[in-house]
DRENLUMKOL-415094 format. One record per residue (C-alpha): x, y, z; chain; residue in one letter; residue number from 0. Coordinates in Angstrom, 2 decimals, decimal comma, padded with zeros to 5 digits, m for minus. Example, Ala and Ser with C-alpha at 12.3 -4.5 7.8 and 13.67 -1.06 7.14 Angstrom:
# residues 2
<node x="012,30" y="m004,50" z="007,80" chaine="A" residu="A" num="0"/>
<node x="013,67" y="m001,06" z="007,14" chaine="A" residu="S" num="1"/>
//
This chain:
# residues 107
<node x="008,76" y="004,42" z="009,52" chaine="A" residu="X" num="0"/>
<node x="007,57" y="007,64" z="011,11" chaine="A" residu="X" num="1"/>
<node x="010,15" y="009,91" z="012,29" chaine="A" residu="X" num="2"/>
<node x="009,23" y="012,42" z="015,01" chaine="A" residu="X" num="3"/>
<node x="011,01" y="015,95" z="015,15" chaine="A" residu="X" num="4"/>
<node x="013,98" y="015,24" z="017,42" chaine="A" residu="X" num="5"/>
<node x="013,63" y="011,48" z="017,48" chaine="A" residu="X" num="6"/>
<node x="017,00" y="009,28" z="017,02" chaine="A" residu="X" num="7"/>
<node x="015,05" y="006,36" z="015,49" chaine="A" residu="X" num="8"/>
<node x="011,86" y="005,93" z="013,56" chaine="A" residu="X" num="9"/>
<node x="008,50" y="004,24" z="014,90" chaine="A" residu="X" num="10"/>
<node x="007,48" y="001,28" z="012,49" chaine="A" residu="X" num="11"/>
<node x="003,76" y="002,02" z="011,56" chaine="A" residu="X" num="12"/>
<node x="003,46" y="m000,52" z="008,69" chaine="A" residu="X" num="13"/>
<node x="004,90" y="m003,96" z="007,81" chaine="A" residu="X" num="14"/>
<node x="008,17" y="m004,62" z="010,10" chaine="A" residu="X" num="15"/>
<node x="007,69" y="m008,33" z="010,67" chaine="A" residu="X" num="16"/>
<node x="009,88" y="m009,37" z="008,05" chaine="A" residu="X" num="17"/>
<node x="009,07" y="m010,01" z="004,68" chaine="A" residu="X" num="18"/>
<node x="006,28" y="m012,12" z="003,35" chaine="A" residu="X" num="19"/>
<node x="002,38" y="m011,97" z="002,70" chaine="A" residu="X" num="20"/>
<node x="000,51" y="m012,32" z="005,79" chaine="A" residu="X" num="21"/>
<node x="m001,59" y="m008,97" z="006,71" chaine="A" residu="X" num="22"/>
<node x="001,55" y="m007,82" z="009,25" chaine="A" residu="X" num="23"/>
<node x="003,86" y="m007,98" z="006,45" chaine="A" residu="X" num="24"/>
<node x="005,09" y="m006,02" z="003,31" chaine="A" residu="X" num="25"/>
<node x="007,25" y="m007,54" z="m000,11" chaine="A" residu="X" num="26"/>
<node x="009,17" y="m004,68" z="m001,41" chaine="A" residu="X" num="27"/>
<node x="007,13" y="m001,47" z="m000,73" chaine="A" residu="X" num="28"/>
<node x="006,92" y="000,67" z="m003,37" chaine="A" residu="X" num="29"/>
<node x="004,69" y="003,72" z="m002,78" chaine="A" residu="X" num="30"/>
<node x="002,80" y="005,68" z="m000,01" chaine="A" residu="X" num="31"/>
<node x="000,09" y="007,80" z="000,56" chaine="A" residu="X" num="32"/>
<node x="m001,41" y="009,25" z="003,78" chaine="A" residu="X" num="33"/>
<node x="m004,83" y="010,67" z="004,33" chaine="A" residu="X" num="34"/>
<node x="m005,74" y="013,26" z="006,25" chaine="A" residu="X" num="35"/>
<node x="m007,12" y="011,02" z="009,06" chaine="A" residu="X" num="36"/>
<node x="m003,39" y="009,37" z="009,52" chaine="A" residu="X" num="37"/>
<node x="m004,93" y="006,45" z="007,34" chaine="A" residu="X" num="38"/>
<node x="m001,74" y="004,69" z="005,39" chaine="A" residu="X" num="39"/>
<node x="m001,74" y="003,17" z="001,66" chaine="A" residu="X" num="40"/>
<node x="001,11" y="001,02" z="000,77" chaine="A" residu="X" num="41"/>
<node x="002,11" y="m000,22" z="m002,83" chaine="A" residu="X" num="42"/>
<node x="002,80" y="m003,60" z="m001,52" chaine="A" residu="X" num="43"/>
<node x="004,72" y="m004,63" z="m005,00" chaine="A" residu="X" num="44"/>
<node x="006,32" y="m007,82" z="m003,61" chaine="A" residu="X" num="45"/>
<node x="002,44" y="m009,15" z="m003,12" chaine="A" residu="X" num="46"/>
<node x="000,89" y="m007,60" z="m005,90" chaine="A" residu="X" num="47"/>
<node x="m001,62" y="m005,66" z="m003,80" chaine="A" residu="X" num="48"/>
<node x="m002,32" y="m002,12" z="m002,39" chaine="A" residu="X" num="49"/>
<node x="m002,56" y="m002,41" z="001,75" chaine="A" residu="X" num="50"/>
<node x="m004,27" y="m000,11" z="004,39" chaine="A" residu="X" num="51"/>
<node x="m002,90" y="000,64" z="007,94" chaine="A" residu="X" num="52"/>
<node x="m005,75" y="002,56" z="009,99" chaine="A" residu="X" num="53"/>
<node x="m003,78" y="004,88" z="012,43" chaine="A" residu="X" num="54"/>
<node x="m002,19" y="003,75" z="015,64" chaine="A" residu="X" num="55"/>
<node x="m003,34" y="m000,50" z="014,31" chaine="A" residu="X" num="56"/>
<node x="000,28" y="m001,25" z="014,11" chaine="A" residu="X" num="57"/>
<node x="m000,19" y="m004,85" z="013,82" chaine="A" residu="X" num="58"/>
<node x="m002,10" y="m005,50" z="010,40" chaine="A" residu="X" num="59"/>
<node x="m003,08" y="m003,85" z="007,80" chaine="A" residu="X" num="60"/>
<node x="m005,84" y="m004,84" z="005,30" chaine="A" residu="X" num="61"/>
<node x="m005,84" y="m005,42" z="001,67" chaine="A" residu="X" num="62"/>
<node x="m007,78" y="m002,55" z="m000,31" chaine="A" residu="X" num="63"/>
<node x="m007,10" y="m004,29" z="m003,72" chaine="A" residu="X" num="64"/>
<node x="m005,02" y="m006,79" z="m005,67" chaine="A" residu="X" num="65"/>
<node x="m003,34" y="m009,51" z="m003,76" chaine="A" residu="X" num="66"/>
<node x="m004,35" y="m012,24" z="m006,52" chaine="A" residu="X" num="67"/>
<node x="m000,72" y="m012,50" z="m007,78" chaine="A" residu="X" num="68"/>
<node x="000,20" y="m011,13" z="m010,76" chaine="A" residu="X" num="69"/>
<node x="m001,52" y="m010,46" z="m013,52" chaine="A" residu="X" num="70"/>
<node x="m003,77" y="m008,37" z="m016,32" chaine="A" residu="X" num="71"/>
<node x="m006,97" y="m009,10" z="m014,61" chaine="A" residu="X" num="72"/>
<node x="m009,56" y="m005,90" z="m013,58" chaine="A" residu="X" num="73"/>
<node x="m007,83" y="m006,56" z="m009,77" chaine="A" residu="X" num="74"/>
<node x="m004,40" y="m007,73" z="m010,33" chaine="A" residu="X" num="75"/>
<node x="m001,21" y="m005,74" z="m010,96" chaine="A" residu="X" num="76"/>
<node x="002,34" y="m006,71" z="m012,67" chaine="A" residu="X" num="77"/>
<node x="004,87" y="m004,55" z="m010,93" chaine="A" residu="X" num="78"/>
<node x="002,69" y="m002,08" z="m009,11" chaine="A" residu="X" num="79"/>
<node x="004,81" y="001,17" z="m008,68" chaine="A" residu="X" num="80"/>
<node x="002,65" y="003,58" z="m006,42" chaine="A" residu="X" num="81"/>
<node x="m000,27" y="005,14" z="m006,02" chaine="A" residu="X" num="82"/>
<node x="m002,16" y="007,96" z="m005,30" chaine="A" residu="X" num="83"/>
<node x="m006,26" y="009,71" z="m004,68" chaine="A" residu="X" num="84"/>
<node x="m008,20" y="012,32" z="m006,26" chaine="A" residu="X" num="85"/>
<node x="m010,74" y="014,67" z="m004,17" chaine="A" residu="X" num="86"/>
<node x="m013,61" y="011,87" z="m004,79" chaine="A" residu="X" num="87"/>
<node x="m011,56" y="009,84" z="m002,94" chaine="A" residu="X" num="88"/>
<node x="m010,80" y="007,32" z="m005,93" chaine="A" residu="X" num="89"/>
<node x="m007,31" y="005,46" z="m006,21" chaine="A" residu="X" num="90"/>
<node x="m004,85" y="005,36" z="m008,94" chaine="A" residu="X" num="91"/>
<node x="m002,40" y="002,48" z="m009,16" chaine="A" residu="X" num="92"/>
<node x="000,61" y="002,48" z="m011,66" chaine="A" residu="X" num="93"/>
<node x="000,85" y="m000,87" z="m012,61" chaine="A" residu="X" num="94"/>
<node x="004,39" y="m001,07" z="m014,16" chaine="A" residu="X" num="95"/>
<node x="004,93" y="m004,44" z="m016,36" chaine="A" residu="X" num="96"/>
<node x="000,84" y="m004,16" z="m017,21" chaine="A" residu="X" num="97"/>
<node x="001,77" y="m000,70" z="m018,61" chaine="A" residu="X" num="98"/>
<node x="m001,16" y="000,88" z="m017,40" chaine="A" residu="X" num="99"/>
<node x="m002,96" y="002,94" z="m014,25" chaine="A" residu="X" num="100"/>
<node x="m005,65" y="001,58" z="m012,79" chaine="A" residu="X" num="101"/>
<node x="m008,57" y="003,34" z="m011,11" chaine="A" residu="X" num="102"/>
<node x="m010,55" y="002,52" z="m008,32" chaine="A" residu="X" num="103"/>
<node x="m013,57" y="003,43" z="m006,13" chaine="A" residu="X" num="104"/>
<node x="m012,93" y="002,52" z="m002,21" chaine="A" residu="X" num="105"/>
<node x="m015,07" y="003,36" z="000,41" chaine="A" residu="X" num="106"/>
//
C-alpha cells in the first residue's frame, strides 16, 4: 500500500487480488525495496520468487527470479525473507530455510 500525506486509506500498488500465484497476486510478502524510478521489488515468500511492479502498472507485476517452488537450486529459494541492491544494481535475497543470501545480476 502507498499512503499519501493526509490520505485516510492507502492506494494498493502491488498484489491486492487475493492470494495466489498468478502475476496480479502475492503469497505472504515478505520484503520491499523501491528504486529511485518508483520501480517495486517484492519478496513474494508464499511463491518462492522475487516480483517487480514498474510504477503506476498496477495490474501485474513480473517475476525477476525464483518462482520454481522451493528449493536449493542456483534460482530457487526456501523461505525467502527480503531483499535488497547494491550501487551496481545487483540483488541480494535472504533465503531463510536454505540458510544462505543469494546474489544476482538483473538488468
Amino acid at each position: 500500500m502507498k499512503w499519501v500525506e493526509g490520505a485516510k486509506e492507502g492506494i494498493v500498488v502491488a498484489g491486492g487480488q487475493g492470494e495466489g500465484s498468478a502475476l496480479a497476486q502475492l503469497s505472504c510478502p515478505n520484503g520491499i525495496f523501491v528504486d529511485t524510478l518508483g520501480t517495486l521489488y517484492v519478496a513474494d515468500w508464499g511463491n518462492s520468487r522475487v516480483m517487480r511492479w514498474t510504477q503506476g502498472d498496477k495490474k501485474q507485476g513480473t517475476v525477476v527470479v525464483g518462482g520454481n517452488d522451493e528449493g536449493k537450486g542456483a534460482n530457487s529459494f526456501h523461505c525467502l525473507r527480503g531483499l535488497s541492491f547494491d550501487r551496481q544494481g545487483n540483488l541480494y535475497v535472504a533465503d531463510y530455510n536454505n540458510h544462505r543470501v543469494q546474489r544476482f545480476s538483473i538488468e
